[in-house]
Each structure stands twice: as structure tokens, then as C-alpha cells.
N, C-alpha and C positions, 0 to 999 in steps of 0.2 A: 087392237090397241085399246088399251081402259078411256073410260071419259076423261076429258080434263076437268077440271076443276074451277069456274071462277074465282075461288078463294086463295088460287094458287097461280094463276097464270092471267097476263096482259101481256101488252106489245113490249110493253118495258124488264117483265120478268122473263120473257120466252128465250132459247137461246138463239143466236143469231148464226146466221148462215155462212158456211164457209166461203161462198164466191159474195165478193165486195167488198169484202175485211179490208180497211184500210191503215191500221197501227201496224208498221215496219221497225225498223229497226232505231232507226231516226224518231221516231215517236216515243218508242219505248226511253233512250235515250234522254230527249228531251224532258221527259216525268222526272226522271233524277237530276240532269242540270238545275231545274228548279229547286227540287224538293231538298237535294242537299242542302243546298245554299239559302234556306228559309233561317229567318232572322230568330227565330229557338235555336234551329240545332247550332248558329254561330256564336251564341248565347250560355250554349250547353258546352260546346268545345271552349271556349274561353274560360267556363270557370275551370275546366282543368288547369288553367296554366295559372289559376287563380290561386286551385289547390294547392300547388306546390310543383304541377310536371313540369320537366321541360319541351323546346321541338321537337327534338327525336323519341320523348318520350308519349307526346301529345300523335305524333303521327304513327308511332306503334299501335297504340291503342284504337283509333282510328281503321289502321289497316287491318288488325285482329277483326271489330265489328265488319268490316267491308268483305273481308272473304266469306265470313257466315252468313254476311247478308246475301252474296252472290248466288252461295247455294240454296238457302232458303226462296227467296224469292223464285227461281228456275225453279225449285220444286211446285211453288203455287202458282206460278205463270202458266207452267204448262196445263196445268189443271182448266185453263178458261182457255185457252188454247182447243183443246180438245173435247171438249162440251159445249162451250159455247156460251155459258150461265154464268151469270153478277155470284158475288159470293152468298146474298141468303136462302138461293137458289142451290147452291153448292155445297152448303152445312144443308139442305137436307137429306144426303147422300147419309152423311153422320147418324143427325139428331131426328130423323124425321123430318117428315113433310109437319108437321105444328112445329115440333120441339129446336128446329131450325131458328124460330121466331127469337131463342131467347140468345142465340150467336148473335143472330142479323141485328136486334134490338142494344146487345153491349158494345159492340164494334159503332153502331152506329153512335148510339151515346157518347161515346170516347172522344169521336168526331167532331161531334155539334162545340161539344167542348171548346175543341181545338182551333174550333173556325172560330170562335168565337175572340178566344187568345190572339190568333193568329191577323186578326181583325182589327185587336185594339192596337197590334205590336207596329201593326200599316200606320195607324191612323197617327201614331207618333211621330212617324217621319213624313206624314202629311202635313202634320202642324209645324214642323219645322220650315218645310216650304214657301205652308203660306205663309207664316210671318218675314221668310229671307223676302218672301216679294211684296208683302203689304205687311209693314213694321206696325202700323196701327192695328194689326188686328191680334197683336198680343194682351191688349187691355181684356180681350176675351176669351183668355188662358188662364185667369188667375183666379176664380170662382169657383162652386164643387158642389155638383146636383148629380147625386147617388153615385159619386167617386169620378165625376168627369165633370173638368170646365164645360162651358158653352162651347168653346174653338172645339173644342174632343169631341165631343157630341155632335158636333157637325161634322168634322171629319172623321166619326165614326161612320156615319148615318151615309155619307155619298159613296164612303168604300163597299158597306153593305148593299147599299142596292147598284153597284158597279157590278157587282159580284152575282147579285139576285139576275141579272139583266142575260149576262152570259150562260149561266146555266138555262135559262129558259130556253135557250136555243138547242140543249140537248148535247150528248156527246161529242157528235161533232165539230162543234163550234170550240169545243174543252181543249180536242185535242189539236186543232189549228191554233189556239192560243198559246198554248205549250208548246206547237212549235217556233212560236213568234220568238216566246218568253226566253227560250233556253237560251240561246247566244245571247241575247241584250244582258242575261243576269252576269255568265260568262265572262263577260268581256269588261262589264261594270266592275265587279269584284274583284278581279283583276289588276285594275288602272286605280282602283284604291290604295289597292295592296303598294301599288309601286309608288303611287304619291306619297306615302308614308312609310317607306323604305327608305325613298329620297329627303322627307321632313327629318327624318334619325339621322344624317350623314351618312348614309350607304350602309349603315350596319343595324342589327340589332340584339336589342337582350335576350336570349335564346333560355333563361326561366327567369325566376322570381329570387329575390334573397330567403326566402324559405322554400329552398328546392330539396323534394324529399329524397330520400335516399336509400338503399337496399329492399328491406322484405316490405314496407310501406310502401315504397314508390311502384315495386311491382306489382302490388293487390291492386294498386290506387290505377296502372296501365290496365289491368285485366278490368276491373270493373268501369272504367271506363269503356270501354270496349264489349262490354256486356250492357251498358245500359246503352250503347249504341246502337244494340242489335233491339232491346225496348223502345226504344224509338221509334222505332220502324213494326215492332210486335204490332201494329194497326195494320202497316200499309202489305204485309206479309200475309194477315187472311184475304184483306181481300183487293189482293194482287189479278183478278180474275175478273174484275168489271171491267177492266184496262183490256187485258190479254185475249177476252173474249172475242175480241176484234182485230188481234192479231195475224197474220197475214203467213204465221210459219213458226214452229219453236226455234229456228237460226233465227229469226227477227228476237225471237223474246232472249235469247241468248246473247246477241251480239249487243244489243241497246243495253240489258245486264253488264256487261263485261265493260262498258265505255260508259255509262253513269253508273256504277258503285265503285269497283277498286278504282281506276282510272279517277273519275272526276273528283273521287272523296280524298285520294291521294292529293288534288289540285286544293281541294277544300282543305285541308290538313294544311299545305302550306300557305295561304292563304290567310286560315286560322293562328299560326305560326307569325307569321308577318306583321299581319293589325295588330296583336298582341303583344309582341315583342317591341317592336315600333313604339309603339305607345307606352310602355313602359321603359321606355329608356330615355323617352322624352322627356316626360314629368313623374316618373314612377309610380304611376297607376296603374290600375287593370281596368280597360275596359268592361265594359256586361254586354255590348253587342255594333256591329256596324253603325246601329244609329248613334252613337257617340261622337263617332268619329266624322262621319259626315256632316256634323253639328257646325263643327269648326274649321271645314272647309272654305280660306275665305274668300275667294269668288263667288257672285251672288248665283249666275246663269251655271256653274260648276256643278253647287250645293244643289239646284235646283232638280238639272237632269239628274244627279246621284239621286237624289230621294226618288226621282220620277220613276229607275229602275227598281229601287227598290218594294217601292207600292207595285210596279209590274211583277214583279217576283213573289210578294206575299197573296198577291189575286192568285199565280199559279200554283203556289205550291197549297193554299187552302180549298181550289175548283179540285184538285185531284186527289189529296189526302182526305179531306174535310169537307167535302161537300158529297161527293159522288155515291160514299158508302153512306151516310144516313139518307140519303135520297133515294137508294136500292131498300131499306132495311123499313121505311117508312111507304114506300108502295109493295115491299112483299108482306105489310101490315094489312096495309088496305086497298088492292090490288084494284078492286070495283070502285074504289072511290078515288083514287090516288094516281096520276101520274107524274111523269121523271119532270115533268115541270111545278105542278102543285105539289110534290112533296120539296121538292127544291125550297119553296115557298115557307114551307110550317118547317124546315130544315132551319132557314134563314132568321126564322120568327125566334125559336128555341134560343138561338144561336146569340140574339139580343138580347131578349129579357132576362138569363141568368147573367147578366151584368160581368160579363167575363174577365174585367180589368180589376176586377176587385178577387180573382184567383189567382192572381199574378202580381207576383213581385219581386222575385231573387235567384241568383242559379239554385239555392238551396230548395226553391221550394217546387223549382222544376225536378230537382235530381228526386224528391218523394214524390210526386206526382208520377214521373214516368215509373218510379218501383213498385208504384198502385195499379198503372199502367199494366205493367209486366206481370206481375201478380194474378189478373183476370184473364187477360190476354194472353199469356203464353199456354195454358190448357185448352184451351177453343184449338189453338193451332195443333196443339200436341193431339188430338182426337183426330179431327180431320185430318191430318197427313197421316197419320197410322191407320186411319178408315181405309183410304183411299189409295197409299201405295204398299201400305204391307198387307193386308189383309184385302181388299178388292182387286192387288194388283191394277190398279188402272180400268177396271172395268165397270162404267156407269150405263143403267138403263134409265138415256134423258127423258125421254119422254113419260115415263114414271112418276119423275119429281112433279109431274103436275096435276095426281089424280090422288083424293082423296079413297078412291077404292080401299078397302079390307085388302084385296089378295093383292095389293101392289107393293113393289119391294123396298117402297122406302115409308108404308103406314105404320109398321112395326105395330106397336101398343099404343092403339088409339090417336096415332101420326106421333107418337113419344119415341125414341130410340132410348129404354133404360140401362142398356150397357154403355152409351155416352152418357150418360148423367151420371152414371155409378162412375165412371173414370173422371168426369169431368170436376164432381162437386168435392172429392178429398183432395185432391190436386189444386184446387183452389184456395181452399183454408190451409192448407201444409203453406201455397207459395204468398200467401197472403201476412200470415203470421212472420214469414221469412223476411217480410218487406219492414212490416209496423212493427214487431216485439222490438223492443232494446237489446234485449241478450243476442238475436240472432243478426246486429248492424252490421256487422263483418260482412255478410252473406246476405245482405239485401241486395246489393244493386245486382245479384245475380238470381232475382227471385223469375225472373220470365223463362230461362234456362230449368229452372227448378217444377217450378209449375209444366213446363211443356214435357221434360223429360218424364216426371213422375205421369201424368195424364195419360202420355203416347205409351208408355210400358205397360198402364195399366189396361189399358183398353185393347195392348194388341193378344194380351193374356186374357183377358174375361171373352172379346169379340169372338163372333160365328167364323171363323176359317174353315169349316168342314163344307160352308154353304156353296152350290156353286153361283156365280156371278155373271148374269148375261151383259153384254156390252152392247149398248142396242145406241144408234146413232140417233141426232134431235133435228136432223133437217127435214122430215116428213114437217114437223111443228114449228121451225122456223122461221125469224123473220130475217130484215136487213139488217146489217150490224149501223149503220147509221141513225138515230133514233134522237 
């Protein structure tokens, strides 16, 4: 066996051992009862019906992104399933043992992003709270020091280090919380749904007065349905920090199959209802749950609703948004860095780019996630072409952790330049596709564009004649508990 590498391996990067894996199926599961129902993507589904869809049109498009999410995912699932390794670990099967760094570094970026957004979107319906219960503390709402009252800033700041708190405990403490979270969100969005079924008189407006219609309405269902599967182009590479600890591919399948088509279906109508509801009331469109829970008027009501929904925004950011820049930030600096203190400088990022001043409209989500898909969808399109057509499935784990010359994943100087040759035109093609004006038609399917082009490219340029040893990583592993 080659030396390992301090520069490449700790207790947080190693892969984890197959006996004690604890993530089942019920685990798997509960990641997506959360992470559907995060107050973006109910934000993102709502401007459709803003755009012009209607129900059936709105849950089409929905179920289009959910069956490709299904198989997507179950492709990258199994991948940590069967290694064992976080994903910066796993691009460097791909990019090399170095050139891994610059996946684990954009995926992670993407993140910090997101926590950040996802942070400010809590702290909304914290404020809401505390004023339903301390009316005087609204005079410290109406002020603006670098785009946040005082009241924002505060309940920015307790959500952040609620969140700082949990992580520090390490995965497992993540995935007990998601199993907490999943039914409370469940059940919460649910009983919204039907109080504002009941507020409508039993019915509702199933689109808008400017409901589109023929070869528009259908572009407008497919690219919905495409930036759906963008969405998720994050939680798709690195579906393997999750999986790694998974217990069986029937666990990563069956928690698949019962949070994506299943619950997004629930999410769809769901999505459908608040929307509908609401505009048949006073014909508005809402922009997302915290709207509506606004004008809930029972005080003790309004209060548990926000209290789920801050529980639901903690889960869906510890799993989407914290976990991968926390990986990408100790496979940086492995001798300096643990899954606790990168948590930490994750948390810190996550603050100072003032996240609430990137956010403001579905519009400016719908280019953000086509920026999203743009980068993201070529990372994914190398790696799953690396890995299942061209490796067939064959990784030598213990490899990934040695800077040696004659080791199978140092390539040129730990660079892989047939993934950067596939990688970096795939990127300007799917990038251009996002941001030119001529090509708007074909933006919101720039993640599709980027991946396809990337994966083609790389499965024509890459080594197929090499043979591929499959060498197992439990001589070097550790507890999946960590």
C-alpha cells in the first residue's frame, strides 16, 4: 500500500467503515422531507404560478424535475455508498488528488452562499414571532445598518449560531436532527395548506388571469422542471457525504423513491394550495410561506408555524449548506482543519458576504440558480462519466490518499487534464447559455447543457483502454460516526 498523505487524509476525510453505518432509509428520506420544503424552493415553485402556470401545470413540471432527480441522485448515492468518501474526496477519482480541490472549493462556495440566504429567509419568520409575542419589539424593525434592522440582526445572529452549535457536534447529531425535523415540517405545511383551503371557502384559483397557453406554457413546464433538477445540481455532487454512512443501496433507494417523486408530489400540491388560496382571496401571489403565516390570527398559532418553520430552515441548510463547504474546507486544509472548525470559518463566510442583500425576488433566484447550473452541471457531468462509464465502478480507495507519482489518481502533478479539458469548455458553452440574451429561451436548461456536453466530452478524450483495480478503503477506515 502507498503512503498516505497528510495533505490528503484525517479522520474527517478517510472513508468510513462499513459496519456501524447508521443512515437507513428513514434517514435518507428525512434529508428530502426537509430539504423539499425549504422556504427557496416554495418561493421558486410559487413564482411559476406567478408566471402564468397553472396546478396541473405547476405539478407537471415538478414531477418532470423529480423523476430526474431520482435517478440522478441513486447514481451519486451509490457512489458514497460504496467507497465510503465525502465528495472532495470523490472528484479525485476524476480531477486528481490536487485538481479535486477546485470541485470541492465550487460546490462548497455555492453553499456557504446558500446558508447564508437560507439564514436570512429564517430570520424573517423569527421576526415575525417575536413581534406576534413582544409587540414592542417592532420599534427595532424599522432601522437599516448594512441592509438589516436591529430586530434582523438579532435574529439573524441567534439563528447562526443555533446552527453553529449543531454542527459542532458532527454528523451525527445532523442526521438525528433531520430525523426530528422531517415530520414536524410535514405535518406543519400540511395544516397550512388546509387552513387556507378552509380561509378560500373550500375551493381554489387553480392559475392566475394571465395563464399561459400552448408552445409557451409548455417551454415555461419543461424549464421549470429543468431548473428544478438546478436546484438540487448542488445537493447531486455531493450526495455522498450523506450516503457514505448509508447502511445499504435499498436504504439510499427506498428514502429516494419516498422523499423525491413521493413527497415533491405532496410538495406540488401543497405548492398548489397556498397559491391558489391566496389568490382567490385577495388576488395576490404570494413569494413564499412566510406570507401567509404572517396573517395567521391566532397569536400561539402564528407562533408554533414560524417555530416549524425556523426548524425546517436549520435542517434544510445543516444538510444542503453547511456539510459540503465543511468537507471542501478541511479537504483544503486537512492538518489544520476539522469538521468542527471548518464548520466554524463555513459559518463566518456565511455572515460577512451579507447574504440578504443577494436576495430579493423569484426573478433573481430563477438567474442565480442558471448561474448555479452553468458551473455545476459539468463537475457532475465528468464525475459520473469518470466513474460509471469509463471506471465502471471501479475505485482504488485507498489511492485517493497518497500523493505518490505511480498512484492512480496523481495523474500530472495530482491534475487530471482530460477532466479540465472536458470540464472548462462545457463550462463557457453552459455559462454563455445562462447570461447571453440571444440564448434566454435555453437558459433555465443551461445545467442539462453543461453536464451533457462535459460527460460526452470526457467519455471520448478519457483512458478506457486503462485497466481499473477496485481496491476496497477499510484497511484505512474509520467510524462512520464523526
Amino acid at each position: 500500500m502507498l503512503p498516505r498523505s497528510p495533505r490528503l487524509y484525517n479522520k474527517d476525510l478517510a472513508p468510513t467503515k462499513v459496519a456501524g453505518r447508521k443512515w437507513n432509509a428513514y434517514s435518507i428520506f428525512t434529508l428530502w422531507a426537509n430539504d423539499v420544503h425549504s422556504l427557496g424552493n416554495y418561493a421558486f415553485a410559487i413564482s411559476l404560478f406567478a408566471l402564468g402556470l397553472g396546478g396541473w401545470q405547476i405539478l407537471m413540471a415538478l414531477g418532470i424535475g423529480a423523476v430526474l432527480l431520482f435517478l440522478l441522485l441513486n447514481l451519486s448515492g451509490y457512489m458514497g455508498y460504496k467507497t465510503g468518501v465525502p465528495f472532495p474526496v470523490m472528484s479525485r477519482i476524476s480531477f486528481g488528488v490536487h485538481g479535486a480541490q477546485v470541485a470541492a472549493l465550487l460546490r462548497g462556495g455555492v453553499a456557504i452562499v446558500w446558508f447564508g440566504i437560507q439564514t436570512y429567509l429564517a430570520s424573517v419568520v423569527f421576526r415575525v414571532a417575536a413581534v406576534a409575542v413582544v409587540p414592542s419589539l417592532a420599534s427595532l424593525d424599522s432601522n437599516n445598518i448594512l441592509g438589516l434592522s436591529t430586530l434582523g440582526w438579532i435574529s439573524f445572529l441567534i439563528l447562526w449560531v443555533v446552527q453553529v452549535v449543531i454542527v459542532s457536534f458532527g454528523m451525527e447529531m445532523i442526521r438525528k436532527y433531520e430525523a426530528f425535523a422531517g415530520p414536524v415540517i410535514l405535518v406543519t405545511m400540511a395544516a397550512i395548506a388546509v387552513w387556507m383551503f378552509m380561509e378560500a371557502g373550500g375551493s381554489i384559483a387553480l392559475s392566475t388571469d394571465q395563464s399561459l397557453t400552448g408552445g409557451e406554457m409548455w417551454r415555461t413546464i419543461f424549464a421549470g422542471g429543468a431548473l428544478w433538477v438546478a436546484i438540487y445540481g448542488t445537493f447531486v455532487l455531493n450526495f455522498c457525504d450523506f450516503t457514505r454512512s448509508s447502511t445499504s443501496r435499498k436504504a439510499i433507494s427506498r428514502g429516494n423513491f419516498w422523499g423525491i417523486p413521493v413527497n415533491m408530489l405532496a410538495f406540488g400540491v401543497i405548492v398548489v394550495v397556498l397559491a391558489g388560496a391566496q389568490f382567490k382571496i385577495n388576488g395576490t401571489v404570494i413569494e413564499s410561506p412566510a406570507d401567509i403565516v404572517q396573517t395567521i390570527p391566532n397569536t400561539l398559532f402564528l407562533v408554533l408555524a414560524c417555530l416549524a418553520l425556523l426548524i425546517l430552515t436549520i435542517a434544510v441548510n445543516l444538510m444542503a449548506n453547511f456539510v459540503a463547504p465543511v468537507y471542501a474546507l478541511t479537504n483544503l486544509f486537512p492538518r489544520k482543519l476539522n469538521f468542527r472548525r471548518a464548520g466554524m470559518v463555513s459559518a463566518i463566510i456565511g455572515l460577512v458576504i451579507l447574504p440578504w442583500n443577494l436576495y430579493s425576488n423569484p426573478v433573481v433566484i430563477v438567474y442565480f440558480l442558471g448561474g448555479l447550473g452553468a458551473l455545476l452541471g459539468p463537475l457532475f457531468g465528468v464525475v459520473m462519466a469518470d466513474y460509471w462509464l469509463i471506471r465502471k465502478a471501479r475505485v482504488n480507495v485507498p489511492e485517493l490518499y497518497t500523493e505518490d507519482p505511480s498512484g492512480a489518481y496523481f495523474f500530472k502533478r495530482g491534475f487530471n487534464p482530460r477532466a479540465i479539458a472536458a470540464l472548462v469548455p462545457a463550462s463557457v458553452i453552459a455559462i454563455l447559455i445562462a447570461f447571453v440574451p440571444a440564448f434566454a429561451a435555453a437558459s433555465s436548461f443551461s445545467w442539462f447543457f453543461g453536464a451533457g456536453i462535459a460527460a460526452v466530452t470526457y467519455y471520448v478524450i478519457g483512458e478506457r483502454r486503462r485497466t481499473y483495480d477496485d481496491v476496497s478503503g477499510e484497511p484505512i477506515a474509520v467510524d462512520s460516526a464523526h
